[in-house]
N, C-alpha and C positions, 0 to 999 in steps of 0.2 A: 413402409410404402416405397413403391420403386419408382425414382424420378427419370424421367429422359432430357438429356443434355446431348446439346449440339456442336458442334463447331462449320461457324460459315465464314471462313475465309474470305467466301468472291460474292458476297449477295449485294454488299455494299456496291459492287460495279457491275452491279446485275444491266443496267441502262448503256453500256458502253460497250461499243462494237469491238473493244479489242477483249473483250473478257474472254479465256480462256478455260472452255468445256474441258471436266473427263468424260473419262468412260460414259458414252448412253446419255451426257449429257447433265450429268451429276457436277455438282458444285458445293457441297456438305455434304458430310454424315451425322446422323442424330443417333446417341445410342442410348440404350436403358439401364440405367444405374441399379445393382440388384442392393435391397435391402442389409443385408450383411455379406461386408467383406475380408471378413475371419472365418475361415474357413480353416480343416484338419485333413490330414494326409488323407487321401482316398476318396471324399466330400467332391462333389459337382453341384454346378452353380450354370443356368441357363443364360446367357447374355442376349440381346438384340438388338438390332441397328436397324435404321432404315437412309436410304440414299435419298436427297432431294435434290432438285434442280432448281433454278434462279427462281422461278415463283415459290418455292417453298412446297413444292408438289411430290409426292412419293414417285420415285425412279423404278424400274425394275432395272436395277443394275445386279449384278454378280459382287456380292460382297464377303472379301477373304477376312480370316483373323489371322493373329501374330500375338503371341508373348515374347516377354522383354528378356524370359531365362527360362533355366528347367527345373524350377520352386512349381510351376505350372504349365499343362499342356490346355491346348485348344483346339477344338475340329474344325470343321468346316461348317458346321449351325452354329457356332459358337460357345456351342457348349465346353465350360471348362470345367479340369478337372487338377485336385492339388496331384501333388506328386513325391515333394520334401519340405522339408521345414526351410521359410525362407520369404522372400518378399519377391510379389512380381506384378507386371502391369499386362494388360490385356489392350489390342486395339483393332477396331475393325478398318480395316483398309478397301477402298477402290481406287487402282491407280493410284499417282501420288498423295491422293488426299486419302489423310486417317483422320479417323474419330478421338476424341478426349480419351488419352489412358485412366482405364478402369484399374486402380490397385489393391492388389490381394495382400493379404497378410496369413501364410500358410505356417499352421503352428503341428508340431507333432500328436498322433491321434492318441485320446483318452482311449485305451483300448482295456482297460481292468482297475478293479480300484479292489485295493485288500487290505485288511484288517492286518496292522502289526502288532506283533506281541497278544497278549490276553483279550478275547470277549466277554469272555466270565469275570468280574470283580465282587469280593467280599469286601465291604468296607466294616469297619470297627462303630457303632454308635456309643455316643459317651465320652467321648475320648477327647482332650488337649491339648494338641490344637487338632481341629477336625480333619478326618482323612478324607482324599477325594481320590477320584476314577481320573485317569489320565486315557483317553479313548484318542487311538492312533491310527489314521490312513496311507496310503500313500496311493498316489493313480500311477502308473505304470504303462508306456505303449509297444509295442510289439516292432512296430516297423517306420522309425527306426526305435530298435530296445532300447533302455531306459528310461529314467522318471518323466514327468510329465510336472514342469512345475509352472507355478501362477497360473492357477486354475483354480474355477470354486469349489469345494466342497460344502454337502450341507448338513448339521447335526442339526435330531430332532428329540425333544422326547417325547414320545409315545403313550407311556407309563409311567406314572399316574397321570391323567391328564390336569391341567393345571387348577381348571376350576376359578374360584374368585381368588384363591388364597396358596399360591405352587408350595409344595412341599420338598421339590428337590427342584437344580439350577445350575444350565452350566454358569462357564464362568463371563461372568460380567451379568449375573442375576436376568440371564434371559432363558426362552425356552426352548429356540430353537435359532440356531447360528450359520452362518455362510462364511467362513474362512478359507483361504488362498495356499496351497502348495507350496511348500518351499522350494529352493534349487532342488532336493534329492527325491522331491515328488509326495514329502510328505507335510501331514498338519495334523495338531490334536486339540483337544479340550477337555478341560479338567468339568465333573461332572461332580457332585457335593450338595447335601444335606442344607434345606434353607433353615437357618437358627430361628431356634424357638418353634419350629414345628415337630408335629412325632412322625417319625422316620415312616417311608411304606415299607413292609417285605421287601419289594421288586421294585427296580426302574428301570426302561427300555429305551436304549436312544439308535432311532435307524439314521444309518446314512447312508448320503447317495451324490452324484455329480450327474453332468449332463455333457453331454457332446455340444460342439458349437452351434450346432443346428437344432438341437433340442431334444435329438434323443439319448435314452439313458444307458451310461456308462453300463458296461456289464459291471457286474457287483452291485451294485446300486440295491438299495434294499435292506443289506445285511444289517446285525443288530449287535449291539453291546447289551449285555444284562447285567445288572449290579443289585448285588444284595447285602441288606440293610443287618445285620445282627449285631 
């Protein structure tokens, strides 16, 4: 949910003839705090403000923005937009009075998530000690190239579905896992036979990541197979 925060400087001496109008007669600005400010290269984010005068009454004044760096650009509606990896602040300005800096945290864009090494795994049953699937990511971004790290990724398995009683499990005996990137942008999890059940033929584990706004990484989807002989 998006909140609106204010800053009122002169409201307090709103009663006293030496108080000191801007622009149009503004004396605050309130502006609207956006729900998420983790945002990814490229990613825009709506900001808005509005100008009040001593009663607390909407201005039509002309109100500019300004960021703090160039991690982020900003127009003239306020509309921002990431630009690099980086931290920045946003603030709406009339005349000398500014609004509460909005801070952004611009991280580099999920732009691909790939499957390293093998999709296909033959595991051995019978065997000890038991073998497991090692199921390897890495997200990747284009601009700027390189990994993408501390970021979620999420394993699922698909096949068999688990039922009352799972027959297969990644590791830490669950069915479906959210693990974090490393620096070099990758993460895995070992996939393995739960004891004392009979193996299936197949098991299917899709994954996928999301952008910070919620949609899905390209790649997202792909699948690991492992088969039981």
């Amino acid at each position: 949910m998006r909140r609106w925060v204010h800053l009122l400087p002169l409201l307090a001496a709103a009663a006293c003839s030496s108080l000191d109008e801007g622009e149009g007669g503004v004396v605050a600005l309130e502006i609207e705090f956006p729900e998420l400010q983790t945002i990814e290269v490229g990613e825009q984010v709506q900001l808005s403000a509005r100008a009040l005068d001593a009663d607390g009454e909407t201005v039509d004044a002309t109100i500019l923005w300004r960021a703090s760096d160039d991690a982020l650009s900003v127009d003239a509606t306020g509309l921002v937009t990431a630009v690099e990896p980086g931290s920045s602040d946003v603030q709406a300005v009339v005349g000398s009075l500014t609004s509460e800096r909005v801070s952004f945290t611009v991280l580099a864009p999920a732009d691909t998530l790939i499957i390293v090494g093998d999709s296909v795994f033959v595991i051995p049953v019978g065997v000890d000690p038991p073998v497991t699937a090692n199921l390897v990511v890495r997200l990747e971004s284009r601009s700027p190239a390189g990994p993408v790290s501390s970021r979620p990724v999420i394993y699922e398995i698909t096949q068999p579905v688990a039922g009352a009683t799972p027959v297969v499990q990644l590791a830490g005996g669950v069915q479906s896992d959210t693990l974090t990137t490393l620096a070099d942008g990758t993460v895995g999890v070992e996939l393995g036979l739960v004891t004392g059940q009979v193996p299936p033929d197949t098991a299917i584990v899709e994954v996928r990541a999301n952008r910070t706004r919620g949609s899905a990484v390209p790649g997202s989807g792909q699948r690991f197979i492992v088969l039981f002989q």
